[in-house]
C-alpha positions in Angstrom: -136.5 35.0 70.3 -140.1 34.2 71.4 -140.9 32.5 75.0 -143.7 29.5 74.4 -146.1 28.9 77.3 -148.0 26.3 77.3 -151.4 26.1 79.1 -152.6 23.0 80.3 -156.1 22.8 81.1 -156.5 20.3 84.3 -156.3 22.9 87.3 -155.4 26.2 85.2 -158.5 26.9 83.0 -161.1 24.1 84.6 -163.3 26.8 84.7 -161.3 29.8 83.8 -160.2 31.6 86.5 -160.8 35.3 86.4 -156.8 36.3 86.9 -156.2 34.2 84.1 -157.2 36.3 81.2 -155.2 39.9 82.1 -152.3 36.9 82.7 -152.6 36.0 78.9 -152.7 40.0 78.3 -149.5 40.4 79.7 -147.7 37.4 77.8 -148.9 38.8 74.7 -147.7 42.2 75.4 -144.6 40.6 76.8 -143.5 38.3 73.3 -144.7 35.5 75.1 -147.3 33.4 72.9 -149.8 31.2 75.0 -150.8 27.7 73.3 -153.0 25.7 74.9 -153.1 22.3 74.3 -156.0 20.1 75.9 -158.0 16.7 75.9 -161.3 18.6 75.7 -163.1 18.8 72.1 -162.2 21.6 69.7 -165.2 23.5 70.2 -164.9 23.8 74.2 -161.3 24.3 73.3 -161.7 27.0 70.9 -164.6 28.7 73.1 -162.1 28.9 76.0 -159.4 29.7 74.3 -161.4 33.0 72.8 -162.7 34.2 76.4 -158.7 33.7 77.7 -157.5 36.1 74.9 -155.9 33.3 73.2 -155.5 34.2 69.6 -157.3 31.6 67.7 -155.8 31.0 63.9 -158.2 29.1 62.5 -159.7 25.8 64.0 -158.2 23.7 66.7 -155.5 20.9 65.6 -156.8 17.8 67.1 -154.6 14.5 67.4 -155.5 13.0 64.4 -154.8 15.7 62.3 -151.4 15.3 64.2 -150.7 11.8 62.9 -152.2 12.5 59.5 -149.6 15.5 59.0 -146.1 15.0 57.3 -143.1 16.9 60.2 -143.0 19.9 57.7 -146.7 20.1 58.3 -147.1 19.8 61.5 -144.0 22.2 61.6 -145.6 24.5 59.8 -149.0 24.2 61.8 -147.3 25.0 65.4 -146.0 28.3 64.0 -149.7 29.5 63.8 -151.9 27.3 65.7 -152.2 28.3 69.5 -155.3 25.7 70.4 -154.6 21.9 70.5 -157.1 19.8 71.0 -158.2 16.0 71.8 -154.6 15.3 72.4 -152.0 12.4 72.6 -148.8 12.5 75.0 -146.9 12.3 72.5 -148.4 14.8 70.7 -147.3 17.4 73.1 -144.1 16.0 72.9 -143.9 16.3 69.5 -145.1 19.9 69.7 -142.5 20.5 72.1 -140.0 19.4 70.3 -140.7 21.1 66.9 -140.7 24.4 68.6 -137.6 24.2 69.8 -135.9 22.8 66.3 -137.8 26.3 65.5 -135.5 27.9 68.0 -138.4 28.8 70.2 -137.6 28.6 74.1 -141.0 26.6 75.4 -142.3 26.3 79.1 -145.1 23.5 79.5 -147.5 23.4 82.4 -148.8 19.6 83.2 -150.2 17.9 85.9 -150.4 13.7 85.0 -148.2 10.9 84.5 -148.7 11.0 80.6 -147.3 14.5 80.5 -144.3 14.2 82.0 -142.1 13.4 78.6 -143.2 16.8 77.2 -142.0 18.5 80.7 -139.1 16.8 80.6 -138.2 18.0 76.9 -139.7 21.5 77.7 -137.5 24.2 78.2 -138.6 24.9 81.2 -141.3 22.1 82.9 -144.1 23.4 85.2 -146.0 21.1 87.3 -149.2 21.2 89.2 -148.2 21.9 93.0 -151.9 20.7 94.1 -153.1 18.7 91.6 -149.9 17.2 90.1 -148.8 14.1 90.2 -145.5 13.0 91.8 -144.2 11.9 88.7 -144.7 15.3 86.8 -143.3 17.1 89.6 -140.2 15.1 89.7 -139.7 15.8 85.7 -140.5 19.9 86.3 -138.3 22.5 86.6 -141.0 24.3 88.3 -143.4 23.9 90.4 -146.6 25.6 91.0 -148.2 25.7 94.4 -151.4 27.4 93.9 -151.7 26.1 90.5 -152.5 29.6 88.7 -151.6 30.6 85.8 -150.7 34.1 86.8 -148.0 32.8 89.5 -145.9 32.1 86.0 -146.3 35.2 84.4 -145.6 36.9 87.9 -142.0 34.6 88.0 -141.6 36.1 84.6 -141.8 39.3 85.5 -139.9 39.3 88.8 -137.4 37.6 86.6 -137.3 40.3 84.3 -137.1 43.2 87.1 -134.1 40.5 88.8 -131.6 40.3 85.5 -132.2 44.2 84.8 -131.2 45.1 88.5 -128.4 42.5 87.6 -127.4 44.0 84.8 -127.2 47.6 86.3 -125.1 46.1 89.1 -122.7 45.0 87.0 -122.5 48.2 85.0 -122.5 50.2 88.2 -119.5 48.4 89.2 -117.8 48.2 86.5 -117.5 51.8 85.7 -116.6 52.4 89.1 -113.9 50.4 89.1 -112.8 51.5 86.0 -112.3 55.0 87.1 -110.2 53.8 90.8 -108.1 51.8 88.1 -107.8 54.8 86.0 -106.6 56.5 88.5 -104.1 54.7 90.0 -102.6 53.9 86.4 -102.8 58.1 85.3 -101.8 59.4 88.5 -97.6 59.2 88.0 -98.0 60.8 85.2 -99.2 64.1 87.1 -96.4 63.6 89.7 -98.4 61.6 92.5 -96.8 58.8 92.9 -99.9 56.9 95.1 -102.7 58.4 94.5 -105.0 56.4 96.7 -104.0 54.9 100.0 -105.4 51.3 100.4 -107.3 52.5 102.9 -108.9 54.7 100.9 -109.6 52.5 98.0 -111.1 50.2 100.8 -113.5 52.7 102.1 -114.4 53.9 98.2 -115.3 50.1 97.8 -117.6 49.4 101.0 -119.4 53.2 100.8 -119.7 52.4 96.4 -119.9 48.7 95.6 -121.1 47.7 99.3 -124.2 50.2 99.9 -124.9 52.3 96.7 -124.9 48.8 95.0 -127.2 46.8 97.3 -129.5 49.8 96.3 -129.6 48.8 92.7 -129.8 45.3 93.7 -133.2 46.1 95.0 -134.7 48.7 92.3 -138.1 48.2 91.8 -139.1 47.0 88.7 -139.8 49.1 85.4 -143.7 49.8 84.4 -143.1 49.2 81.1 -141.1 45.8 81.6 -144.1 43.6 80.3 -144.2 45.5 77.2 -141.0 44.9 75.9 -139.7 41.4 74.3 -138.1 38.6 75.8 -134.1 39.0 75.2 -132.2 36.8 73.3 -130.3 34.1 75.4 -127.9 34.5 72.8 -127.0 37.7 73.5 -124.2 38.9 75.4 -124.6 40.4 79.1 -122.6 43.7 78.2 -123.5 45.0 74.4 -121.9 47.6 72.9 -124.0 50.2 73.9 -123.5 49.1 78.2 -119.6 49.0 77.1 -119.6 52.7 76.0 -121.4 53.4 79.1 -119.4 51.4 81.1 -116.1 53.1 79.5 -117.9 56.8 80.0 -119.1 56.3 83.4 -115.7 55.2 84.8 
């Protein structure tokens, strides 16, 4: 699965910001593809879109090519084109909606009136904390108070570093609990009848789950954790691999 992030121009690139381009880096790295879609001409589009680190395919799709295109077109043409320019609303509603038929998990940045359809429709909408309008705020998931750029990619990453520290929770617990369990089921079969007092299981539970787990909870975040990509949102919490763990640790 690929994330989409859209950029919009108004108040992210109007000029470019200098953060902006290791930003894009790191979404490429990531799995993440930037588009950018904008009213500006193709050619202040394009040159933009080269000094970001945007990967240009060819030129820019403007919003007559749009109209002029048949959906398998089109379809085809937001698989490979990251720069949209001289566009409709509803052309980024349309893009929107293509590349999620495409299975693609979009997040949109937008800041008027005229894009709040597209926010709306976006898998995750992102609105202009400073320049936005109240309208596109209202139809955002998200909302951007310093209007950068870089503030997403920073969520994404903090995100990342959240569901992995998560994730090792859950194993962490898991196994442990597994092996109290374990215990208490084996233990008459050795001749001790209780083998943990609830007391004792109480106190294995606050000293275990209660401190050793709000240290995982906490774990600072991977250096490499940009450089892998996104995770399926299909895929299950615990694979087989964390199940084997799970069943050796405890």
């Amino acid at each position: 699965e690929q994330e989409i992030i859209f950029l919009g121009m108004a108040g992210l690139i109007d000029p470019p910001r200098i953060e902006v381009k290791p930003a894009v880096s790191k979404c490429i790295s990531a799995g993440i593809r930037p588009v950018m879609i904008t009213g500006d001409y193709p050619l202040t589009a394009k040159a933009i879109a080269g000094e970001l680190g945007i990967p240009v395919h060819g030129e820019p799709v403007t919003s007559q090519q749009i109209t002029n295109f048949t959906e398998e077109e089109l379809s085809q043409k937001v698989k490979e084109v990251s720069v949209f320019a001289r566009v409709a609303p509803q052309d980024k509603l349309s893009i929107v909606t293509l590349l999620q038929a495409q299975g693609e998990i979009v997040a949109m940045t937008g800041d008027g009136v005229n894009d709040s359809p597209a926010l709306k429709k976006a898998n995750i909408g992102v609105a202009m904390g400073i320049t936005g309008t109240d309208v596109s705020k209202e139809a955002s998931d998200m909302v951007l108070l310093d209007d950068n750029f870089s503030t997403i990619v920073t969520a994404v990453e903090e995100g990342r570093s959240i569901y992995d520290n998560l994730l090792r929770f859950v194993k962490y617990s898991l196994g442990g609990n597994l092996g109290k369990v374990l215990i208490m089921l084996l233990a008459p079969f050795f001749g001790i009848i209780v083998a943990l007092s609830p007391l004792q299981l109480l106190w294995l539970n606050l000293l275990t789950d209660g401190l050793m787990g709000l240290g995982l909870g906490v774990e600072p975040a991977e250096k490499d954790i940009m450089d892998k990509p996104p995770r399926s949102p299909k895929a299950p919490i615990l694979n087989k691999p964390a199940v084997v763990h799970i069943a050796w640790v405890g």
